[in-house]
C-alpha positions as CSV (number, residue, x, y, z in Angstrom):
1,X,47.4,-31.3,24.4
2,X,48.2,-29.0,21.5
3,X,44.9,-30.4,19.5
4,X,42.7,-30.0,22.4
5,X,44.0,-26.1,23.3
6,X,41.6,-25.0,19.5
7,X,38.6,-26.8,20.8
8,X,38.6,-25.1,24.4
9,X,39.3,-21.6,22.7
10,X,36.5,-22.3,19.9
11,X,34.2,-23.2,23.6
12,X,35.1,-20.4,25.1
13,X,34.3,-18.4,22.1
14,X,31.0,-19.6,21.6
15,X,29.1,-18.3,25.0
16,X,25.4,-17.8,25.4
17,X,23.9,-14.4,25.1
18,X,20.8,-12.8,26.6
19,X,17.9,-11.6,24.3
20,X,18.3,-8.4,22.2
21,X,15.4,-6.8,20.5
22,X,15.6,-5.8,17.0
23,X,15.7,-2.3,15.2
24,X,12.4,-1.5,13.8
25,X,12.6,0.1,10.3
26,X,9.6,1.5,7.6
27,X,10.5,1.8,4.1
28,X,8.0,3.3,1.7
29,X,8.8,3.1,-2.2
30,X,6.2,4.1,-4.8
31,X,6.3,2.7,-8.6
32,X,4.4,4.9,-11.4
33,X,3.6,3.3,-14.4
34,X,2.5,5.2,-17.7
35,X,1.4,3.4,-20.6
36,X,0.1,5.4,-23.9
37,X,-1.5,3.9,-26.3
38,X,-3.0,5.2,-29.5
39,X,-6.4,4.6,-31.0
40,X,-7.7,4.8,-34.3
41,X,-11.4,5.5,-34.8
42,X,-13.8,6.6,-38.0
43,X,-16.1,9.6,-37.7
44,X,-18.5,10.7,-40.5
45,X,-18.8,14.2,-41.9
46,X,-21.8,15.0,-43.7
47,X,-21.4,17.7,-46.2
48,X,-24.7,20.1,-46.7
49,X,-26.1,20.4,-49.9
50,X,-25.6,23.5,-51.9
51,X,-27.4,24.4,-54.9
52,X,-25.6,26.9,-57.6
53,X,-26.5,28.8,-61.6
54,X,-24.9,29.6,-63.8
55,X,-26.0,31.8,-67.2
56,X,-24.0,32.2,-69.8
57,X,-24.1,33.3,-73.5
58,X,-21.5,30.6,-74.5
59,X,-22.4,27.1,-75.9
60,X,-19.8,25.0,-73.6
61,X,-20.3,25.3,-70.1
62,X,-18.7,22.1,-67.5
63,X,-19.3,22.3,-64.0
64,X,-17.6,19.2,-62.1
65,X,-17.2,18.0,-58.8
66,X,-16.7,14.4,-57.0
67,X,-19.6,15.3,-55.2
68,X,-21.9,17.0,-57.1
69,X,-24.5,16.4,-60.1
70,X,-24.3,19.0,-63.1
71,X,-26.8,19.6,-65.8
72,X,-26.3,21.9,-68.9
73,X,-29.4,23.4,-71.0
74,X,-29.6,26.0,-74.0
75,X,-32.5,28.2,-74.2
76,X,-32.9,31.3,-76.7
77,X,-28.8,31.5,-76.8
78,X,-27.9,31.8,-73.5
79,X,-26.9,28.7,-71.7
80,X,-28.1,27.7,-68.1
81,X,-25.9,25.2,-66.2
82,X,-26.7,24.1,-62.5
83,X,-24.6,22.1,-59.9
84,X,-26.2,20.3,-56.8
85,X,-24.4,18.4,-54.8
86,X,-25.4,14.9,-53.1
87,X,-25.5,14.6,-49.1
88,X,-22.9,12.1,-48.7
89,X,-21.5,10.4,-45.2
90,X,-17.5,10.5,-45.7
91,X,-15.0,8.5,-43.4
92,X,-12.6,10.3,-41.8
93,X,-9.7,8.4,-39.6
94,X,-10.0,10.2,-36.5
95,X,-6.4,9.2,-34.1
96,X,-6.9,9.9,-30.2
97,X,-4.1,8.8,-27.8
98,X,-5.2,7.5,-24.0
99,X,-3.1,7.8,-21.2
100,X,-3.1,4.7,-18.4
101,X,-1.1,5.9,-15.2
102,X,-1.2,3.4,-12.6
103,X,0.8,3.8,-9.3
104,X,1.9,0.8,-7.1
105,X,3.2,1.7,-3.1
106,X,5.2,-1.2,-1.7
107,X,5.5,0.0,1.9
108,X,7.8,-2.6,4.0
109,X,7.4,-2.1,8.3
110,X,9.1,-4.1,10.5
111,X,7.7,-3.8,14.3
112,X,10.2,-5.1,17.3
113,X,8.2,-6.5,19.9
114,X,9.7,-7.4,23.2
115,X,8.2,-10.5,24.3
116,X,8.4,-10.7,28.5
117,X,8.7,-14.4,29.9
118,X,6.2,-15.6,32.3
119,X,8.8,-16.0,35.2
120,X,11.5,-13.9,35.2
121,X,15.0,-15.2,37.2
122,X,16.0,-15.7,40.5
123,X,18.9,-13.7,42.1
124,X,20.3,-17.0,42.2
125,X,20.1,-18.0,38.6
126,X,21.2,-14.4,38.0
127,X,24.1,-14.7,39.9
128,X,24.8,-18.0,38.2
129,X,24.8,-16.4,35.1
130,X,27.2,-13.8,35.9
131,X,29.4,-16.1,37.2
132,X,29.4,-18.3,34.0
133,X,30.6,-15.2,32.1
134,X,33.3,-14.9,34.7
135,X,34.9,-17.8,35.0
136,X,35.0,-18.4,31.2
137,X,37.1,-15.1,31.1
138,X,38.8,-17.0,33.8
139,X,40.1,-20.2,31.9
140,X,40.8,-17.8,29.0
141,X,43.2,-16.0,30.5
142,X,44.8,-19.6,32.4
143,X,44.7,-20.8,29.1
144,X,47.0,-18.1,27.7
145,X,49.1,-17.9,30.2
146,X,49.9,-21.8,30.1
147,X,50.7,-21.7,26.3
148,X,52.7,-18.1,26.9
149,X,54.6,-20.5,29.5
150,X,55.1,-23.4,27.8
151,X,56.7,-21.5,24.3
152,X,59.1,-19.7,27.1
153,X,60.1,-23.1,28.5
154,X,60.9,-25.1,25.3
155,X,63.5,-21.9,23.6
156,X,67.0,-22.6,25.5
């Protein structure tokens, strides 16, 4: 009797239940992502060509440059020097840094739908129903009271 007394509680504990419809919820979250990255490129500046002279009455006369061509000359005592310099092309590392922003939106909804059966119940089966609930309160409380009466009758 005493084994059997857990499995009618655990029955009674375990009674069906009618539908219930769940809570809807929406959750939005948005995720940025930046990313720099740097870039190194070569541009070209030309330099112009400029033309200088020079006259002096010394002998020694030096005119240099990386990019430039010099030529001396004496004449009647006075020396003429000239400098031209050559169109070149030179590198120059130019650095630029790009930007990538992307954005990601996770959006999460959740929608309760109440589904309607084709046939709803009877007042019988409706009654039915009720009374199931009823009479398992019912047994319960029989249940209780037989144990509460049972302890009582076994203390002398």
């Amino acid at each position: 009797m005493r084994a059997v007394l857990p499995l009618l509680l655990l029955s009674a504990a375990s009674a069906c239940g009618t539908v219930r419809t769940l809570p809807s919820s929406d959750s939005t979250r948005v995720e940025v992502k930046t990313e720099v990255k740097t870039v190194y490129d070569t541009a070209y500046v030309e330099l112009p060509v400029i033309v200088e002279r020079v006259a002096t009455i010394d002998t020694v006369s030096v005119l240099e440059n990386k990019y430039a061509k010099s030529e001396a000359s004496v004449s009647a005592g006075v020396l003429t020097h000239s400098l031209e310099t050559k169109p070149v092309r030179e590198p120059v590392t130019v650095e630029k840094q790009i930007v990538y922003r992307d954005s990601l939106v996770y959006r999460d909804k959740i929608i309760a739908e109440t589904v309607e059966v084709e046939k709803r119940l009877s007042v019988w089966q409706t009654l039915l129903i009720k009374i199931g609930g009823v009479s398992i309160l019912l047994i319960a409380f029989a249940i209780l009271y037989f144990m509460f009466n049972l302890l009582n009758l076994k203390r002398p």
